[in-house]
N, C-alpha and C positions, 0 to 999 in steps of 0.2 A: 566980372561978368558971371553969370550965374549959370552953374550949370544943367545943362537941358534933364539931366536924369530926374527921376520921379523923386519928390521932397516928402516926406511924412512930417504931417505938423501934431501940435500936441493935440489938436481934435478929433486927430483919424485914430477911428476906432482900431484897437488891438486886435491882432490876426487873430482868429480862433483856429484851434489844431482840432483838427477832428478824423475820426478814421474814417479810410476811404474803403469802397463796396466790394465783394469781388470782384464783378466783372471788369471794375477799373483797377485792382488790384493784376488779376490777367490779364488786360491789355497793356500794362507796364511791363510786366514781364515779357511779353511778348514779342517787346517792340527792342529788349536785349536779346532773347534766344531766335527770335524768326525776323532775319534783315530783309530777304526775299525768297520766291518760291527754293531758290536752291540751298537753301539755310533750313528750311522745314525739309527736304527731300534730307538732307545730309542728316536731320536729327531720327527720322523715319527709316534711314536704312542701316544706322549704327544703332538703334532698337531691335532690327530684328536680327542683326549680327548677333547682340549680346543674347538674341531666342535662342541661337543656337543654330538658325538658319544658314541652310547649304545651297540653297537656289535661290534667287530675289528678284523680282520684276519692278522696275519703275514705269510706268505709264505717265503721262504728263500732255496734257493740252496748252496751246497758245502761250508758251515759256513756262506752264506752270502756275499760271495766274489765275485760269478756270478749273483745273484738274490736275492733281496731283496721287496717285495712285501706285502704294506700295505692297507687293503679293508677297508673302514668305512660306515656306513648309519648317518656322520655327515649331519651339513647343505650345504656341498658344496660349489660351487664356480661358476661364471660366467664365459662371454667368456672376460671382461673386466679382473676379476680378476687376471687371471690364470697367463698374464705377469707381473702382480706388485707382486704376489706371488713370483715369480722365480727373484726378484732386490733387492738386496740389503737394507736391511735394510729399506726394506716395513713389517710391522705388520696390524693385524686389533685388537691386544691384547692392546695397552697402545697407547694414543696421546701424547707421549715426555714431556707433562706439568708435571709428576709426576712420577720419575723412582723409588719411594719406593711404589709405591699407585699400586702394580703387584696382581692381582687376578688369574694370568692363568699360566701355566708349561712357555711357551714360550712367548716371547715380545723384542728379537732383532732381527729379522728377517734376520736372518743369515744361517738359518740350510739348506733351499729349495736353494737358490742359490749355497751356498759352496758342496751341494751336485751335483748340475748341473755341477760344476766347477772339479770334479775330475772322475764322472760316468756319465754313461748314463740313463738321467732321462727325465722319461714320468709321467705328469697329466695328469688322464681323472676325472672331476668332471662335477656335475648337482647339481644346486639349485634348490629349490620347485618353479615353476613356470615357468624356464628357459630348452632351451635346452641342452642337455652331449654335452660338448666341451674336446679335447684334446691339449696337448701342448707339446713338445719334446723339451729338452735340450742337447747336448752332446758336452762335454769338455767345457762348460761355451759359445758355439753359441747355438743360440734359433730359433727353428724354428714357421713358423707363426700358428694362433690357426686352429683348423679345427674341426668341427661337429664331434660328436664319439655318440653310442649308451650304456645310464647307464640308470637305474632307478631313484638312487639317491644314495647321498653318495659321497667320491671321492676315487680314484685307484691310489696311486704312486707307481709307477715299476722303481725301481732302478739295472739297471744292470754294472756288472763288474764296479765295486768300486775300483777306483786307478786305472783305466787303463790311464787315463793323465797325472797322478802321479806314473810311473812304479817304484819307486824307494820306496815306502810307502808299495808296496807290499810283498816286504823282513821280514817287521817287523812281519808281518803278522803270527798268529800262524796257526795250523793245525784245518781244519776242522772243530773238534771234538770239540776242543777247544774253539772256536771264537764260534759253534753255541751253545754252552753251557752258555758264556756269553751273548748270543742272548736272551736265557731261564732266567736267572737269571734278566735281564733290562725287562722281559714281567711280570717277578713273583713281581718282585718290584711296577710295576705298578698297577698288577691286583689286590694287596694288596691297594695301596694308592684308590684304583675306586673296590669298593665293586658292586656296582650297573652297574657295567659294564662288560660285557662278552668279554673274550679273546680265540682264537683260535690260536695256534702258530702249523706249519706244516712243515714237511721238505719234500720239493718238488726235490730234487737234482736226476739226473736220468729222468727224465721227469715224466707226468704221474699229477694224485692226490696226489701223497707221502702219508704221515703219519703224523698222527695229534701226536707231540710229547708234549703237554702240551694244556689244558682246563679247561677252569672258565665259568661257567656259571652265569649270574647276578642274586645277591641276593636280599631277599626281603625281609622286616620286620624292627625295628630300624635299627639306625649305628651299638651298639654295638649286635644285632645277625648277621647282613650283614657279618660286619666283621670277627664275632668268627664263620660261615658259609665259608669263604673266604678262613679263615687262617687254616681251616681244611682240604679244597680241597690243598693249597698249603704246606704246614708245615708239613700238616699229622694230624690224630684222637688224637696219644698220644699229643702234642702240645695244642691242644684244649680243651683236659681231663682236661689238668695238670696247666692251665692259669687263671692268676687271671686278671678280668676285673680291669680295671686303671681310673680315672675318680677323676678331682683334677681341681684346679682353686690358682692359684695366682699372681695379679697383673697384671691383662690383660692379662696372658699368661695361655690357659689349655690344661693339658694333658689327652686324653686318647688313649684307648688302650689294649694290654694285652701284661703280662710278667709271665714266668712259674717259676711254684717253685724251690727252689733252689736244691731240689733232682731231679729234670729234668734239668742237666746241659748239657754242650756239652766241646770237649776237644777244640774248639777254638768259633772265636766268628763268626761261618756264621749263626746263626739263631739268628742275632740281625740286626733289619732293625729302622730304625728315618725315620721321617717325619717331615719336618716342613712346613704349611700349605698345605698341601699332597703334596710336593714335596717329591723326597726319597733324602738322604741327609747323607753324611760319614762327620759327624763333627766331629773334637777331642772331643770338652766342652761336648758334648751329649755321646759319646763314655766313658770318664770320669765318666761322671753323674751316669752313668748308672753302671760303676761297682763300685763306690760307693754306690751305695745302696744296692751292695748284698755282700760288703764286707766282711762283718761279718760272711758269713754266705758259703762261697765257699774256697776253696784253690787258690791257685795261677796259678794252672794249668788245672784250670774249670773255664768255662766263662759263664753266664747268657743267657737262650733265652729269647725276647721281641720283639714285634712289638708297637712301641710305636707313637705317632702320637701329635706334638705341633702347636698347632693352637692360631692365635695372629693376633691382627691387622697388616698390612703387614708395615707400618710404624716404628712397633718395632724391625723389621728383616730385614737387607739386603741381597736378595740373589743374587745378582750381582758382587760377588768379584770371583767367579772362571769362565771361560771356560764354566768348563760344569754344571758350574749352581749346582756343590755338596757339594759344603759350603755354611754355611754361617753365618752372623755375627750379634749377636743380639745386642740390643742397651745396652741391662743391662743382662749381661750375669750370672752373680751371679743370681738372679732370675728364668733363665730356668734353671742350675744348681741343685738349691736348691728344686725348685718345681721337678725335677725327682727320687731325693734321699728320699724327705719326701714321695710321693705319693707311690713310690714303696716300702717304710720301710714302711708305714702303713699299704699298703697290704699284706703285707709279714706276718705282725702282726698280720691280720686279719685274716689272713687263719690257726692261731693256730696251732696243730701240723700235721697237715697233707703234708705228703707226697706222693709224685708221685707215678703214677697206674704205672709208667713203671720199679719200682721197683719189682710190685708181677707180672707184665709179665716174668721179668729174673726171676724171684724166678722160677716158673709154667714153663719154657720153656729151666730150668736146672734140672726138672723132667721128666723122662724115664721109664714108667712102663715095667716092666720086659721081656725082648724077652722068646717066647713062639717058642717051636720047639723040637727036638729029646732027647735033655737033660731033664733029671727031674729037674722039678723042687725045685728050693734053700731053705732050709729049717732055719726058723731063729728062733732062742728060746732068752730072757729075761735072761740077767745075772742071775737074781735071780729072784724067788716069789716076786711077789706083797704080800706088809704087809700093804698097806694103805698108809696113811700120816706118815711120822716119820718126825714130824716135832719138834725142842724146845729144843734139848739136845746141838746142839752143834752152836748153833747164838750168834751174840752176841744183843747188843740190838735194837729194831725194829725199821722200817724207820716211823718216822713221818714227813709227808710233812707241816705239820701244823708249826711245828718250824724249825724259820729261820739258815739256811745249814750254815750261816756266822756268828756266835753272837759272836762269839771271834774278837777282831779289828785287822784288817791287819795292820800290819808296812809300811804301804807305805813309809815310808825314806830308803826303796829300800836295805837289806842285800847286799853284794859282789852278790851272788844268790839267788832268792829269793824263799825264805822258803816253803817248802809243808806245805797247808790246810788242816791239819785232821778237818773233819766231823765230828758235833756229832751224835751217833748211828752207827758208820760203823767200824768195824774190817775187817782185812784180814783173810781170814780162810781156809782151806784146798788145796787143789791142784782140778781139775776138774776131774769128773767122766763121766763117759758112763750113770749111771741111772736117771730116770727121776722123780723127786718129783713130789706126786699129790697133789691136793687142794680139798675139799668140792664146789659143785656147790654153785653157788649165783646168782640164775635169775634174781635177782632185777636190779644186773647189768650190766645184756649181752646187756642191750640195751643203756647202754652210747658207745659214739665215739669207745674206746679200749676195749670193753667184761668186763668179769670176768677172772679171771685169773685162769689157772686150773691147771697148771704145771708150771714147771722148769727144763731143761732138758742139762745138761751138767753144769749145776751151773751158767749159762749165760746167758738164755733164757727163756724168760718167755710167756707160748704159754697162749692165752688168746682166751676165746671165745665168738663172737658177734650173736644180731641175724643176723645177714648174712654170719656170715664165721669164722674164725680165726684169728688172728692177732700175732705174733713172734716179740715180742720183744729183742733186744741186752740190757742188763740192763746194762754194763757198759758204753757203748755210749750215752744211753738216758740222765744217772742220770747224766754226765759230760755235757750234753748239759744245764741241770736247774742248776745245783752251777754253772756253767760258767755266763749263766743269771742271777743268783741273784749276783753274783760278777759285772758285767758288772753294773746292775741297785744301786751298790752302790758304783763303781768308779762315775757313775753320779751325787750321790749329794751329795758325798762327794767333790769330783773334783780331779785329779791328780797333787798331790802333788807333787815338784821340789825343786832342789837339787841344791845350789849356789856355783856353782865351786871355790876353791879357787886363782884358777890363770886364768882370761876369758879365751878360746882361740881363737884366729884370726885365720880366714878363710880367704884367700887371693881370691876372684872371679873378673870375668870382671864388670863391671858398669853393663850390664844388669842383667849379673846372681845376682849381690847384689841388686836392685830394683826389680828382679821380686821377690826373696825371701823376701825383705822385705815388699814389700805388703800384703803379708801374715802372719807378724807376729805374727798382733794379734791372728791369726786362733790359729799356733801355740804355742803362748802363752797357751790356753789351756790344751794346751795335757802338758805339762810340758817344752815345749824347748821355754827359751826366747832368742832372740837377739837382736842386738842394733847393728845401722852403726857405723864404727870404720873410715870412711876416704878413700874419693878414690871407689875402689871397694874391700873394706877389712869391712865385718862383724865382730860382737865378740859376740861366743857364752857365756851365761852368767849361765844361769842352763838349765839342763837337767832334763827327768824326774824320780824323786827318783825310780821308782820302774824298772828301766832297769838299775839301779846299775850304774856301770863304762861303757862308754858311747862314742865311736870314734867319738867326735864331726864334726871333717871334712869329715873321713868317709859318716856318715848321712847327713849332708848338698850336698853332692855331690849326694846319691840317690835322696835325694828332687828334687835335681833341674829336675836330668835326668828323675823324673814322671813328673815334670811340663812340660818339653819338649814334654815330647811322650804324656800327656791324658789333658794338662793344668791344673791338679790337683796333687798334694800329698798325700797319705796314709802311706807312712813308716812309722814316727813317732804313730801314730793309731794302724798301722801295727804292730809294737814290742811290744807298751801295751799289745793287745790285744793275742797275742803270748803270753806272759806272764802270765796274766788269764788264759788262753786257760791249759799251764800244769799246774797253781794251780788245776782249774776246775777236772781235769785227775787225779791228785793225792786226791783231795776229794774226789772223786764219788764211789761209789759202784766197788769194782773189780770183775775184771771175777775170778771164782771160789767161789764165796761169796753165799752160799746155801740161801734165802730167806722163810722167812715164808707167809704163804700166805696173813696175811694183808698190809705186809711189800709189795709184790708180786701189789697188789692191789693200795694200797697207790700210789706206783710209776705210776702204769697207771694213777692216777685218777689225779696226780700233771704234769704228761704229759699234759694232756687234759686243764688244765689250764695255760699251760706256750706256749708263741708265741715259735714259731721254735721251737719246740722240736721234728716235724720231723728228722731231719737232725743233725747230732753232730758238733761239731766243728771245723772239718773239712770235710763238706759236703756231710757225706755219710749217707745213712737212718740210722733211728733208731732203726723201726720197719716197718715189712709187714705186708701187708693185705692180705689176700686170701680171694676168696668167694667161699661159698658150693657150689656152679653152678659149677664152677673152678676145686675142689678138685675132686666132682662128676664126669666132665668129664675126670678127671686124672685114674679113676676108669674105664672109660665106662659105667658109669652109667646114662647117657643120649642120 
């Protein structure tokens, strides 16, 4: 059967090559640098950044589509400059000698012409010294300069976007849309340019419009500019909840800030990169980054961070996309690994505290009692108060001083592996309504987690600070430390593997078997060794002992598909860590386990000393915090 595609016989005339015009020359290019109005805004306000500009106005009609309109008090332009602005592949950012040696957002000067080339574009600029000249482009003919009246600064007015291009205008989304992503290229900006003031306004309608988003420039170091910045834009919890970043390795440092892992999100739009303040969607960075809160989130919670890697520009090329949003670093294992250590040590460092936006849900699923014609609800105590009855029916007390693990784990991996009984901890009754009390101890209402003053449902351990209260989940908490002493003794110990008695072959393509196997060693570690088998055929050789029986091609087929999507893998990590994760669960203290108050105590105070014991082991708080401020105005009492 023959197939439908177009046939060339020997009578059809030979293609002729011929060179194409400008203006279709600038509408090609165009249709790579400006995808829609928020792709010319984004190329329009990283122009007047690199002027030098300290204030920026965007103006924008009907998403952007009719009017586009960007103000700056940079350094301007001349009546000389204003037509090598609008040519092609004129800059005043790089002289051609050095296309890695880039200090500035822009340096192909592409964006001002290909923008003349598809809309109707007007400069008016004034340098210090010179007179305001103006210049008109529309559909890529230029009209001559003429005198205009500016103070300083320059004015591009870009109007109807894809009017020479009617057919670009199809793809085009609604409105609301486009001027949303209009928002979103100003936010990213206003973040990378701390010290600079943004005004974004939707003028559609005529008139002044409405100022739909403002930054004002900040003042003091990088990092207050910044955690000022990212307050106005992210919002106050983001800013509460974030650890400063601040890390160096091998020419390459990151700073920044990333929030705790109890301030997650259900996807990843509050994670912004930087590389030398360009804004920047990389995988290897995208990767990195949820590498480092692996440990510590579920699969379907992503990390917030504004993170920021700064480097000589010699060790980054950012010239391999379009629009300038990748890019490729010369030793990419190095920014890698420098974003995983620096945000695992901060993570560490902030011990176990978690997010104030846990006691806002707590406080804001609180409802004091509607008041009105009904009487009021009368509630009475299952029983008298008799005190503490505490010692009859425990088993024996938490000591955090002896290690949760002193029995050796089998890591040559059961069929299942085995539940961690804990020493000290029995299962004991089912869960009650009454609330066990404690003896005060003010000695230590002024450590991090109070004193602990009760237990109330067999589960919860309310503790009192001087500032407030604090609610502990005791089952959550006491699995997030045996998970960590577990974790910190698969470390030196090493994960130990299990040598298959027949290998087996994994049949992949040439590259999927070298991008796996560049990794091997990595893997090696965790327990999964391989070795090339010929062709593009691996052979797995051992797995690791403690994930039992093991679908080797299975797992090699998820590897690859993470390498694909983040240039990294975690599955194999991933199953260990699953693994600890339900030892952990079945060690720990269970719900209904009535506590005595030193036991009560103990656990806070082994909290306080273990990193992450905010959050459990799968990403949810431990414990809240309430402040008397808080509780009082839940009363009206302020």
């Amino acid at each position: 059967m023959n197939s439908p595609s177009r046939k060339i016989s020997q009578e059809t005339p030979r293609p002729t090559i011929r060179q194409l015009d400008e203006g279709a020359i600038n509408r090609i290019a165009a249709g790579e640098v400006v995808e829609r109005p928020a792709s010319a805004v984004k190329e329009l306000v990283e122009n007047a950044i690199d002027a030098g500009a300290r204030r920026i106005e965007v103006d924008y009609a009907d998403g952007g589509k009719t009017l586009i309109r960007v103000t700056d008090d940079g350094c301007g332009m001349t009546a000389d400059d204003l037509p090598l602005a609008l040519s092609r592949h004129a800059t005043s950012k790089i002289d051609g000698s050095d296309l890695l040696d880039i200090h500035t957002f822009g340096f192909r000067g592409e964006a001002l012409p290909s923008l003349g080339a598809v809309g109707r574009l007007k400069l008016t600029s004034r340098a210090p010294g010179a007179d305001g000249v103006t210049l008109s482009v529309s559909g890529g003919k230029m009209e001559p300069v003429k005198p205009a009246a500016l103070s300083r600064g320059t004015v591009v007015e870009l109007r109807d976007l894809f009017y020479a291009t009617p057919a670009r205008l199809k793809f085009l989304r609604t409105d609301r849309a486009e001027a949303q992503a209009i928002t979103d290229v100003i936010k990213r900006l206003a973040m990378a340019e701390p010290y600079v003031g943004f005004t974004l306004r939707d003028v559609s309608g005529g008139g002044e419009g409405r100022v739909t988003f403002r930054a004002d420039p900040q003042s003091g170091d990088m990092f207050d500019a910044l955690h000022g910045r990212l307050a106005t834009i992210l919002g106050k919890e983001f800013a509460e909840n974030a650890l400063a970043i601040d890390a160096e390795r091998e020419g390459l440092t990151l700073t920044g800030y990333a929030a705790l892992p109890t301030y997650s999100r259900g996807s990843a739009v509050a994670q912004f990169l930087f590389v030398n303040g360009r804004p920047v969607r990389d995988k290897l960075l995208v990767g990195a980054l949820r590498g480092a809160y692996f440990d510590f989130l579920s699969r379907d919670r992503h990390p917030a961070a504004c993170l920021f890697i700064t480097c000589d520009p010699h060790l980054v090329d950012v010239n391999v996309h379009p629009a300038k949003s990748e890019v490729r670093f010369r030793e990419p294992g190095i920014a890698r690994g420098l974003i995983v250590s620096a945000l695992r040590h901060a993570l560490a460092g902030a011990g176990h505290r978690a997010s104030t936006t846990v006691a806002n849900a707590t406080l804001g699923a609180m409802r004091p009692e509607p008041t009105g014609a009904e009487p009021p609800r009368v509630y009475q105590m299952d029983r008298a108060s008799t005190g503490p009855s505490l010692g009859s029916s425990y088993s024996a007390p938490y000591r955090p001083s002896q290690e949760v693990m002193e029995q050796s784990y089998d890591w040559q991996a059961p069929e299942r592996p085995a539940p961690m009984e804990t020493p000290g901890f029995a299962e004991m009754s089912q869960p009650s309504a009454r609330m066990e009390q404690v003896e005060a101890q003010p000695e230590t209402e002024a450590l991090p987690l109070g004193a602990a003053r009760a237990q109330v449902h067999e589960n919860y351990i309310i503790a009192q600070t001087e500032r407030g209260i604090v609610i502990v989940d005791q089952h959550a908490a006491h699995e997030r430390l045996v998970y960590e002493k577990l974790k910190h003794q698969m470390a030196e110990h090493g994960v130990k593997s299990q040598a298959l008695l027949i290998p087996e072959i994994v049949d992949l393509s040439a590259n999927d078997a070298q991008m796996l196997l560049e990794m091997a060693e990595d893997l090696a570690k965790l327990g999964l060794v391989i070795e090339p088998f010929g062709g593009g055929s691996i052979a797995v050789r051992e797995t690791p002992a403690i994930l039992g029986r093991v679908a080797a091609k299975a797992m090699i087929e998820d590897i690859l598909d993470e390498l694909a999507d983040l240039g990294d893998s975690f599955t194999v990590q991933a199953r260990i860590e699953a693994v600890l994760s339900r030892v952990a669960c079945h060690g720990s203290i269970r719900s209904g386990r009535r506590m005595q108050a030193d036991e009560m105590n103990a656990l806070l105070r082994e909290m306080e000393a273990t990193p992450h014991s905010g959050q459990c082991n799968h990403g949810r708080p431990t414990y809240v915090e309430l402040k008397l401020s808080d509780i009082e105005r839940l009363f009206g009492r302020t």
